[in-house]
C-alpha positions as CSV (number, residue, x, y, z in Angstrom):
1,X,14.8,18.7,-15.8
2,X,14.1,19.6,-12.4
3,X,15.4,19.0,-9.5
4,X,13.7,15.7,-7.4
5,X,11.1,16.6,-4.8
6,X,8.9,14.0,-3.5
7,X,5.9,15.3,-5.0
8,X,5.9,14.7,-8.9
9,X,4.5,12.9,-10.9
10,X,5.0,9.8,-9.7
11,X,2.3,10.6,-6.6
12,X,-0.7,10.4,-8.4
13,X,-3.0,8.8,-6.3
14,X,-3.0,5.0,-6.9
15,X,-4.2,4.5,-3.3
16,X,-5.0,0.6,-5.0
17,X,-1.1,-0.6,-4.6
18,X,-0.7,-0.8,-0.8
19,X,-3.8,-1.5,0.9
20,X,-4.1,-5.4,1.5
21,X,-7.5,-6.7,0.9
22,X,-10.4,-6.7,3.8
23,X,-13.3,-8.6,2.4
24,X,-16.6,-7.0,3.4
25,X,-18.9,-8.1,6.1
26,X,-22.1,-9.5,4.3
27,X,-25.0,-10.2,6.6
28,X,-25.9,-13.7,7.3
29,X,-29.0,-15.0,5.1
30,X,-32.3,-15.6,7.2
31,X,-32.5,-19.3,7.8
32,X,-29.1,-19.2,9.3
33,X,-29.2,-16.2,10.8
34,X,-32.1,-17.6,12.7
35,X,-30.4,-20.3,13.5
36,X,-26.9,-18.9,15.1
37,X,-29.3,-16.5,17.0
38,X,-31.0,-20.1,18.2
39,X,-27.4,-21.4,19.0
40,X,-26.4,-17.9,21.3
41,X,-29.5,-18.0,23.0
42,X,-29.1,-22.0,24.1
43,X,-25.8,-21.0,25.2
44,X,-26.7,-18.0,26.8
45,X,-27.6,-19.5,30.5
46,X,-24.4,-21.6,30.6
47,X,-22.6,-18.0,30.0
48,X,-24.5,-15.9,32.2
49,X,-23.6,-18.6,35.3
50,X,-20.2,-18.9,34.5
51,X,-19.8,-15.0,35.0
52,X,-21.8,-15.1,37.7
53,X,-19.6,-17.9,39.3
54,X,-16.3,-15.3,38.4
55,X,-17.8,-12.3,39.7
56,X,-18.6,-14.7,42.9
57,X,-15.2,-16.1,43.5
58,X,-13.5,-13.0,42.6
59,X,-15.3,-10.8,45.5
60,X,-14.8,-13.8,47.7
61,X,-11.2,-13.8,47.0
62,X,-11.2,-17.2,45.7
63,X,-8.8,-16.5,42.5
64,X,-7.9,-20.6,42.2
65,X,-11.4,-21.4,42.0
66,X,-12.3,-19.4,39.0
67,X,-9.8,-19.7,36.7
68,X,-11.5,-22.9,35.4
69,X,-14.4,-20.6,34.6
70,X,-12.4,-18.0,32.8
71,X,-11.0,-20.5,30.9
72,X,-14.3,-22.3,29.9
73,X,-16.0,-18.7,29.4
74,X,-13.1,-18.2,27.3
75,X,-13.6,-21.3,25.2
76,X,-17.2,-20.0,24.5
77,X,-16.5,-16.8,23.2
78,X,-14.0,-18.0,20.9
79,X,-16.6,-20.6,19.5
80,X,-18.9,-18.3,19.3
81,X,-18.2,-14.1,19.5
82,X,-21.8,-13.0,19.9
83,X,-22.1,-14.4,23.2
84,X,-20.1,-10.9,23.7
85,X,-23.0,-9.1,23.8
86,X,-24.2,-10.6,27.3
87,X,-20.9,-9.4,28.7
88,X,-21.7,-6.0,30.7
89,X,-19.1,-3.2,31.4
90,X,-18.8,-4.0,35.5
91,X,-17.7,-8.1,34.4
92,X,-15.1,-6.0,31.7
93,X,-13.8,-4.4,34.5
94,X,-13.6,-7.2,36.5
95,X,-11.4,-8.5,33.8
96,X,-9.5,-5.3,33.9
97,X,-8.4,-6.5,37.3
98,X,-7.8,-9.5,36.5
99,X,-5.0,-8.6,34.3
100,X,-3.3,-6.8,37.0
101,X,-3.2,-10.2,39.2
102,X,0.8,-10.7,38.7
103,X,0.6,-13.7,40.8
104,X,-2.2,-15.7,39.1
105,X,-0.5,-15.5,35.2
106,X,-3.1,-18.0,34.3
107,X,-5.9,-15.5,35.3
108,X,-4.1,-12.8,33.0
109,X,-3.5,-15.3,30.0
110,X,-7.6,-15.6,30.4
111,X,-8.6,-12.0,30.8
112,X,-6.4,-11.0,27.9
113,X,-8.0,-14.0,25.9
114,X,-11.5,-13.2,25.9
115,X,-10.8,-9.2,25.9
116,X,-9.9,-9.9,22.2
117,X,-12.7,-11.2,20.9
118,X,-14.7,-8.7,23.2
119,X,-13.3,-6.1,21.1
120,X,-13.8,-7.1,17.6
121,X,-17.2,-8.0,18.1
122,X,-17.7,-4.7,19.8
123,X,-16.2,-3.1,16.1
124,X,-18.3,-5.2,14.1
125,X,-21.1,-4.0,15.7
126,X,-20.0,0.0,15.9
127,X,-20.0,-0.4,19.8
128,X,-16.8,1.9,20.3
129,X,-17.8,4.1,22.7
130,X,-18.9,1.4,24.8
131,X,-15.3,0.6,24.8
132,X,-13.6,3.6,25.2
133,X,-13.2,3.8,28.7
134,X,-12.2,0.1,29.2
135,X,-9.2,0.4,26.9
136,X,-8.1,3.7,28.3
137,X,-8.1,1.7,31.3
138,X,-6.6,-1.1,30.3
139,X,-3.6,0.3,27.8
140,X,-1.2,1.0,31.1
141,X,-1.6,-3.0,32.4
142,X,-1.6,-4.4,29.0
143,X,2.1,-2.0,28.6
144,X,3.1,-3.4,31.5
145,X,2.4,-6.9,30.7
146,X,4.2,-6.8,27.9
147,X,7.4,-5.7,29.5
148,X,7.0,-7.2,32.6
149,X,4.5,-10.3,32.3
150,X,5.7,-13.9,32.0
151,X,5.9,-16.0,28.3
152,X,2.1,-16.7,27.6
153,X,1.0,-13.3,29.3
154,X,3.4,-11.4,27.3
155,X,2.0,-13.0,24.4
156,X,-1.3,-13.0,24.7
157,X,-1.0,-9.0,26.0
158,X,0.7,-8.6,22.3
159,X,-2.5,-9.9,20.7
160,X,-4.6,-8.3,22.9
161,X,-2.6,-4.8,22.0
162,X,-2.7,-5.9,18.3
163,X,-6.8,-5.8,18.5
164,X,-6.5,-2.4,20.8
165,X,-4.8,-0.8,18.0
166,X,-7.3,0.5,15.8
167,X,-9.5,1.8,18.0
168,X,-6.7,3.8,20.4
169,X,-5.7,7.4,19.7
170,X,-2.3,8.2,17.6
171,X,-0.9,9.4,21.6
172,X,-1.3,6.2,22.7
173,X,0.0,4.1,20.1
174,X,3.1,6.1,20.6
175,X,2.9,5.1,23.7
176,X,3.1,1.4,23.3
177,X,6.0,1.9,20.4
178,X,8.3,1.9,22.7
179,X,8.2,-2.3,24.3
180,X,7.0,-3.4,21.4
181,X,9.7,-2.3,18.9
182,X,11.8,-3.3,21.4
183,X,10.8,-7.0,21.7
184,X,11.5,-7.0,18.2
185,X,15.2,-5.8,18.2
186,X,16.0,-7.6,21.3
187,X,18.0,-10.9,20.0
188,X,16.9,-13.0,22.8
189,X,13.1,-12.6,22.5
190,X,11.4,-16.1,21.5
191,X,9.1,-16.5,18.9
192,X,6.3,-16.5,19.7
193,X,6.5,-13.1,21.1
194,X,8.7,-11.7,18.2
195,X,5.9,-12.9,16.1
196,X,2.9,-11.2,18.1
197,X,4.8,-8.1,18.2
198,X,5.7,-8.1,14.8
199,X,2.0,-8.6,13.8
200,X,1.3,-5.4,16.6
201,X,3.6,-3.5,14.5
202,X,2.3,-4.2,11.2
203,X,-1.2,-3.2,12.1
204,X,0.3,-0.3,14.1
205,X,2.0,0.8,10.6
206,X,-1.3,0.5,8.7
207,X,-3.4,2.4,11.2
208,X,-1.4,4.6,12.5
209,X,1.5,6.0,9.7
210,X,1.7,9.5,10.7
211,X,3.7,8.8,14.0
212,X,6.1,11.4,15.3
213,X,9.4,11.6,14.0
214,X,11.0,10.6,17.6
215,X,8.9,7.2,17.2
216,X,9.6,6.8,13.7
217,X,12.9,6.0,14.9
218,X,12.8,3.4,16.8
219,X,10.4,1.8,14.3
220,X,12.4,1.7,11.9
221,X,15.5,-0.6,13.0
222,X,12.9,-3.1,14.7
223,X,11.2,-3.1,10.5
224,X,14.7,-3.7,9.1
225,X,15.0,-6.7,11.8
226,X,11.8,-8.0,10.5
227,X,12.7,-7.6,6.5
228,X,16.3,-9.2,7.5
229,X,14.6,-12.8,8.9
230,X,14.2,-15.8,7.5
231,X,11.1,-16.4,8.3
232,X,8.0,-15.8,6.3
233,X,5.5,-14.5,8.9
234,X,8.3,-11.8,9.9
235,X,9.6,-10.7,7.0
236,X,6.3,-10.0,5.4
237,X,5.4,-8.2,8.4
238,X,8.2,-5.8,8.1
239,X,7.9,-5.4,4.4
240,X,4.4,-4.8,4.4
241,X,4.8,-2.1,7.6
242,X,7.6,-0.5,5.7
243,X,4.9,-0.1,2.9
244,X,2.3,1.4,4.7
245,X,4.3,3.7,6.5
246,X,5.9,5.5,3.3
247,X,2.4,5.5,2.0
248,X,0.6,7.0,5.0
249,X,2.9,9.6,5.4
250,X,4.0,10.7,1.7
251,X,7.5,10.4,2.6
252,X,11.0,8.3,2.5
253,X,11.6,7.1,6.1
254,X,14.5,4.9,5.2
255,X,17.6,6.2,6.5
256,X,20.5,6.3,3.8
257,X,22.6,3.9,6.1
258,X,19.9,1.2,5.3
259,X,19.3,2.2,2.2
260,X,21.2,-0.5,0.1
261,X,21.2,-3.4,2.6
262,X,17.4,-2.8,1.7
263,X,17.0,-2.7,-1.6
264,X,19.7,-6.1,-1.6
265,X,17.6,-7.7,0.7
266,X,14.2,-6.7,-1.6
267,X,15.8,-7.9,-4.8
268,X,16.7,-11.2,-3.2
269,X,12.9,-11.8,-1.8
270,X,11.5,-10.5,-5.2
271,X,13.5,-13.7,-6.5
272,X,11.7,-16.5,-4.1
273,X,9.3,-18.7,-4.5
274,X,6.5,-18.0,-2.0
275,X,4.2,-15.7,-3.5
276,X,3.6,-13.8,-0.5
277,X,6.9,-13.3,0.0
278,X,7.4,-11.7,-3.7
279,X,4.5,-9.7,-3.2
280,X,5.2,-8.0,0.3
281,X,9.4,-7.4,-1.5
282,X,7.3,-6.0,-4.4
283,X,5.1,-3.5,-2.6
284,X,8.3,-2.8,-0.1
285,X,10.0,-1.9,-3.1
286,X,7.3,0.0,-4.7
287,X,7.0,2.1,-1.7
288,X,11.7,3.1,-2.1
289,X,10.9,3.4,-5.4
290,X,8.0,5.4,-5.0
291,X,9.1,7.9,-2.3
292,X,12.9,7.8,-3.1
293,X,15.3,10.4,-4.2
294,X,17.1,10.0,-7.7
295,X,20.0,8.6,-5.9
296,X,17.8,5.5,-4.3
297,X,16.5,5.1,-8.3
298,X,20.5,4.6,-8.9
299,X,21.1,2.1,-6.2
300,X,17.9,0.2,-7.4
301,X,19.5,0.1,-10.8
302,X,23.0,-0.5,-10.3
303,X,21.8,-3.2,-7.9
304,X,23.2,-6.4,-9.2
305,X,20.3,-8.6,-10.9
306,X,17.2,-5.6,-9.8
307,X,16.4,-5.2,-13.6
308,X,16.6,-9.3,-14.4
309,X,14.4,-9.4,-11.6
310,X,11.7,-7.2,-12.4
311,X,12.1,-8.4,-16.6
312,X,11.3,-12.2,-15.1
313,X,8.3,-10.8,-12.4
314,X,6.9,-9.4,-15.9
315,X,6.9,-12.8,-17.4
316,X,4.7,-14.3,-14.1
317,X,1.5,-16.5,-14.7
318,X,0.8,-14.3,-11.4
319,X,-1.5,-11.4,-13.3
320,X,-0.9,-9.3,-9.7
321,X,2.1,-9.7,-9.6
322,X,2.6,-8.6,-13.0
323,X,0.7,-5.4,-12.3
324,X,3.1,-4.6,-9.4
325,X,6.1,-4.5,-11.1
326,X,4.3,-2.6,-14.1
327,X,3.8,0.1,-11.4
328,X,6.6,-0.1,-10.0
329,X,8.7,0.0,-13.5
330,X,6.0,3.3,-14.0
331,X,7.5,5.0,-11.1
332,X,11.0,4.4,-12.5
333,X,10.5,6.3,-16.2
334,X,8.4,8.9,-14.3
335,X,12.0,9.8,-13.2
336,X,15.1,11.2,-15.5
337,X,16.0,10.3,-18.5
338,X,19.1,8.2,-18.0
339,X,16.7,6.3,-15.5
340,X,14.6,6.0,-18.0
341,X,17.2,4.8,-20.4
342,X,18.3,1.9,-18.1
343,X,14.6,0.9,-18.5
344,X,14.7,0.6,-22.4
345,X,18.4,-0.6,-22.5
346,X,17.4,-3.1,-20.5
347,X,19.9,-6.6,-20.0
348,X,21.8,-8.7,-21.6
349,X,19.0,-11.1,-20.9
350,X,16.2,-8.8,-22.8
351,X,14.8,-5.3,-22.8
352,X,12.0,-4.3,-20.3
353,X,10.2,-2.2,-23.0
354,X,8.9,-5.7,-24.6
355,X,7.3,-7.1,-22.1
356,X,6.0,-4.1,-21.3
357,X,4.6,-3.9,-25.0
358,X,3.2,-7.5,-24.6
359,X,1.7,-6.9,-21.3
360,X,0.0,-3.9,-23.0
361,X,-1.7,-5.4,-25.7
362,X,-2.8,-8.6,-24.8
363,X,-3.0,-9.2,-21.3
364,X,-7.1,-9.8,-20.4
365,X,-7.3,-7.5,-17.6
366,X,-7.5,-3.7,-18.1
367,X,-5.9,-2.5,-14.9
368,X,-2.7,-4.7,-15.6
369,X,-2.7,-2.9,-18.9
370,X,-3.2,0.2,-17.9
371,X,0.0,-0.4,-15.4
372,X,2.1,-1.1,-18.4
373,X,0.6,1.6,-20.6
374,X,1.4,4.0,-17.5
375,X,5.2,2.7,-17.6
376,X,5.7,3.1,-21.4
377,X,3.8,7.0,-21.4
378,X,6.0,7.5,-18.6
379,X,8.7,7.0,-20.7
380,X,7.6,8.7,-23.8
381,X,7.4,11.6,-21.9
382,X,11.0,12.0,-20.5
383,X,13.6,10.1,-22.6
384,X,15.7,11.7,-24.9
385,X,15.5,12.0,-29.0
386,X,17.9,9.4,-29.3
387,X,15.8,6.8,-27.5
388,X,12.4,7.8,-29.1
389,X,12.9,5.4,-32.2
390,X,12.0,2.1,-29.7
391,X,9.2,3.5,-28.1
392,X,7.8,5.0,-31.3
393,X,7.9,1.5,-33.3
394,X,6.8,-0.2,-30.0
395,X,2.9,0.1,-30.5
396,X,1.4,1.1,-34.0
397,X,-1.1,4.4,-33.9
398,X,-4.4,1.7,-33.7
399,X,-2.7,0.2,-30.4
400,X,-2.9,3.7,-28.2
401,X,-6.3,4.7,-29.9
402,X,-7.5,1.6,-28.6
403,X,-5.8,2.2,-25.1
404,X,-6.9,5.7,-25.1
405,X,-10.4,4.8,-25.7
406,X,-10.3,2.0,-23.2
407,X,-9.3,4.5,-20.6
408,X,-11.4,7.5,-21.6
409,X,-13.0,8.1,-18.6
410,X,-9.8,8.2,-16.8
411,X,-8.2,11.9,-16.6
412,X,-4.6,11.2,-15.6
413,X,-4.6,8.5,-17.7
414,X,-5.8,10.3,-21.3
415,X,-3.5,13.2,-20.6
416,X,-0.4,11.5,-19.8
417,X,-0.7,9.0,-23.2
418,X,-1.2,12.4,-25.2
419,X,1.3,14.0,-23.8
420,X,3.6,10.7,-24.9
421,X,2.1,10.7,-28.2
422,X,3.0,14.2,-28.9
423,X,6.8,14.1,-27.1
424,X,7.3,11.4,-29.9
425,X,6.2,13.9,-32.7
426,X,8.2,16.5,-31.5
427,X,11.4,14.3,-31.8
428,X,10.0,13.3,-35.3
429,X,9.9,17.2,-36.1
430,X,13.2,17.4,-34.4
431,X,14.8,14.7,-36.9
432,X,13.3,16.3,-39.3
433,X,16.0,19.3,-38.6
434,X,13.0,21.6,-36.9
435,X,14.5,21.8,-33.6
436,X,11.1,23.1,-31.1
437,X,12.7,25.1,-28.9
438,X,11.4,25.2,-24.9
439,X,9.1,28.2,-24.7
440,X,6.9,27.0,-27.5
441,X,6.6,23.5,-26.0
442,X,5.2,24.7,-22.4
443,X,2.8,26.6,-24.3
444,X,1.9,23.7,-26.2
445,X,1.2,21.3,-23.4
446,X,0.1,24.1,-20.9
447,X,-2.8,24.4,-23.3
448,X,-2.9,21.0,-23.9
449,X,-3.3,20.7,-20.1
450,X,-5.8,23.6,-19.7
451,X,-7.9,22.4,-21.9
452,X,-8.1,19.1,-20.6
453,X,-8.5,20.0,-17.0
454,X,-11.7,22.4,-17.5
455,X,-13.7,20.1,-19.8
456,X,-15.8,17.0,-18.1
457,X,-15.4,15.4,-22.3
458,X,-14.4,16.0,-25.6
459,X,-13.7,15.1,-29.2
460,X,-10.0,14.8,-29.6
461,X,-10.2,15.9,-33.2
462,X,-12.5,19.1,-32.2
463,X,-10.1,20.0,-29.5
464,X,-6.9,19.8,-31.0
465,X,-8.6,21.9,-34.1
466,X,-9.3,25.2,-30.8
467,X,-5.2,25.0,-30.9
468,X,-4.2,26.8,-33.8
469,X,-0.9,27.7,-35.1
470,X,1.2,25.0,-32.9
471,X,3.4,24.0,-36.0
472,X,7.7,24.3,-36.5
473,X,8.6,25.0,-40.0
474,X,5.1,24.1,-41.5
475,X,5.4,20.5,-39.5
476,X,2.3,20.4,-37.2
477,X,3.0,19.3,-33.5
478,X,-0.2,17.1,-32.9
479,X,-0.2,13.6,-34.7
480,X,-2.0,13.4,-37.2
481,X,-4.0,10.2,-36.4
482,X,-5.0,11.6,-33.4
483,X,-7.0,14.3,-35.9
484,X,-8.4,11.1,-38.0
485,X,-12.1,10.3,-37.6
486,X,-11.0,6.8,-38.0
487,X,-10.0,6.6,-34.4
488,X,-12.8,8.9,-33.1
489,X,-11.1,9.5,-30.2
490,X,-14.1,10.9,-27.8
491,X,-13.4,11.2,-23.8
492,X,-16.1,11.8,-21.0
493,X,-14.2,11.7,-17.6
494,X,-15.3,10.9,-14.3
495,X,-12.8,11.2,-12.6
496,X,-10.2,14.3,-11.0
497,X,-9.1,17.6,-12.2
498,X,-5.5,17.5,-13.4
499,X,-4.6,20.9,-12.0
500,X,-2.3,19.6,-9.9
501,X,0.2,19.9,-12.4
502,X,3.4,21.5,-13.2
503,X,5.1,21.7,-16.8
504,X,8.8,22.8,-16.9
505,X,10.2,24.2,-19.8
506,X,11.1,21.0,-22.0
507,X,7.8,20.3,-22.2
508,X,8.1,17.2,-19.7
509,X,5.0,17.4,-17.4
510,X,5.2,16.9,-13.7
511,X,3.0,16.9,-11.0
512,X,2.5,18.4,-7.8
């Protein structure tokens, strides 16, 4: 086999497994659209004279006076966001300034209050470039509040920066890494403010993954703070920001001297009891596993109780969960063979191919089976002649027609069963003391692969019939039931090119 680089097979784009799910904004039906525009417009002349009375008091210099209003203007918003849309860009400024009044911290708590709502409404509505000159105006004091400000405005500048972060430029979010990552590695900061900045983070993470190197470390310790708590809201956060960082960028970030502190620490949230907190270990883990050297595959292994773990996650009434550790256990035999072994060896307690198996044929939603069908192909491809009798008797011939025509507008998918299907008849050749030797092989699949890539469908019967003379000793190399018009196998993809791909010489394909 090859040496490990990050981009082989196991990147094919699943971009599915990290993104957490944002439910779409539906319009509101008619009669109550009507009747929240009824509700804003009743409310509009209470809202319009409480920012006249701020914008009075504040030119007056009477700042006691109108922090009643800004907290009662505040209230409003919250109840209702589209009251937003009366606020012009001079009262935004005037808030603006109002952050900056150090010696009013109620004023600031206010200003940063109804700022937030201010800006998701403006998002909702695609009203960004209204904003942009109010948050590049803004981002210094909120930075300052944040290192300077008292409790509740430190706080409430952290959820205000939260909301900022999607909509600022990657130069600025580095900007802000800095306090905020601090707060988190700081062992005296309170909660609340741990938590704010830990949700800033997270969101930071997800928007924002291709910081500079220099940033990236001083993320990191604050994440590995975050996985190492207790508590759910933080260590979520920090699982789920390690995710999306490894994802966005294509890379390992985690830094060998955390390596198996991290991986301990995954394997004992993977065995809780709160669901969230198995599924943020699980897609932390899936993100090592994913962008990981053959060394951290090795850790993950040898790690006391990992494999119990994921052979009891494959037994969950939890259908998601199940398909995580499916992909996950995918991205494991898409490695070497011994890793691939440890896989189909198993525990003591039971082997991981059998769920698998199970999962595969009778689990009620395809994209679960496909997970597991990727994991056991995986595997077919890579492991050695001497571990091919399991994975052959696993599933009879009828089983992957059935998967294969499931799946047979999927690409990826098609190829990476056949090229299974026909590893396993190469080892049956092989027993049958016609050893296939490695040049042959890469010609086999690299027309296998060729073929594939430049046709949008085919007949698998017609198109192993173009590949003539690919036999050993008189035994043909293609199975014969995929040449049975029993199974009429017949694919019509929609999906991408494979030519992304690299085979080396023993056949075992790889991709790029």
């Amino acid at each position: 086999m090859m040496e490990w680089n990050p981009s082989l097979r196991i990147t094919r784009n699943r971009p599915d497994m990290l993104h957490r799910y944002n439910p779409n904004f539906y319009a509101d039906p008619p009669a109550i659209a009507q009747l929240l525009e009824f509700s804003v417009k009743r409310k509009k002349d209470t809202f319009r004279h409480l920012i006249r009375k701020i914008k009075k008091g504040f030119h007056n210099g009477q700042m006691e006076k109108i922090g009643k209003c800004t907290n009662e203007l505040g209230k409003m918003i919250r109840e209702d966001p589209r009251l937003t849309q009366y606020l012009d860009v001079n009262f935004l400024q005037l808030l603006a300034e109002l952050l900056k009044c150090e010696q009013y911290s109620d004023l600031q708590v206010h200003a940063a209050t109804i700022f937030k709502p201010v800006v998701t409404f403006s998002l909702t509505r695609k009203d960004v470039k209204d904003l942009v000159v109010m948050i590049e105006h803004i981002i210094p004091i909120v930075v300052r509040l944040i290192c300077f400000g008292v409790y509740l405005v430190r706080v409430e500048a952290l959820w205000l920066l939260r909301t900022l972060v999607s909509v600022i430029s990657k130069y600025e979010v580095e900007e802000i890494l800095s306090p905020v990552t601090s707060l988190i590695i700081e062992d005296s900061t309170s909660f609340n403010v741990l938590h704010a900045a830990s949700a800033t983070l997270l969101v930071v993470c997800e928007e924002h993954p291709n910081i500079s190197p220099e940033k990236l470390k001083l993320t990191l310790p604050a994440l590995m703070k975050l996985i190492e708590s207790n508590i759910l809201m933080l260590l979520t956060s920090g699982s789920w920001g390690l995710a999306f960082l490894c994802d966005g960028r294509g890379e390992m970030i985690v830094e060998d001297k955390y390596l198996e502190c991290l991986i301990t620490r995954l394997v004992d949230l993977m065995n809780a009891e709160e669901r969230v907190m198995i599924l943020s270990a699980l897609h932390a883990m899936g993100s090592v596993v994913k962008w990981g050297s053959d060394d951290v595959i090795e850790i993950i292994i040898k790690e006391d109780g990992a494999l119990l773990i994921f052979l009891v996650l494959l037994e969950e009434d939890d259908l998601y969960i199940v398909k995580q550790t499916c992909w996950i256990l995918s991205n494991i035999t898409a490695r070497k063979e011994k890793h691939i072994r440890a896989i189909i060896d198993g525990v003591p307690e039971g082997k991981l191919i059998d769920p698998l198996v199970k999962i595969m044929l009778n689990c009620n939603l395809n994209d679960v089976r496909k997970e597991a069908a990727w994991a056991i192909s995986n595997a077919m491809c890579g492991v050695g002649i001497d571990q091919i009798e399991c994975l052959r008797n696993s599933c009879s011939n009828i089983i992957w027609a059935d998967l294969l025509n499931s799946f047979s507008s999927d690409r990826l998918f098609v190829l990476v069963t056949l090229e299974g299907l026909l590893n396993i008849r190469v080892a049956e050749v092989t027993w049958m003391g016609n050893p296939v030797d490695a040049v042959t092989l890469h010609s086999f699949f690299e027309s296998i692969l060729e073929g594939i890539d430049h046709r949008d469908s085919f007949i698998v019967s017609e198109f192993f019939n173009e590949s003539d003379g690919w036999t050993v000793s008189g035994h043909s190399l293609i199975p014969e039931f995929l040449m049975s018009n029993d199974y009429a196998l017949n694919f019509k993809f929609e999906d991408q090119r494979c030519s992304n791909m690299f085979i080396d010489y023993n056949g075992s394909m790889e991709f790029c």
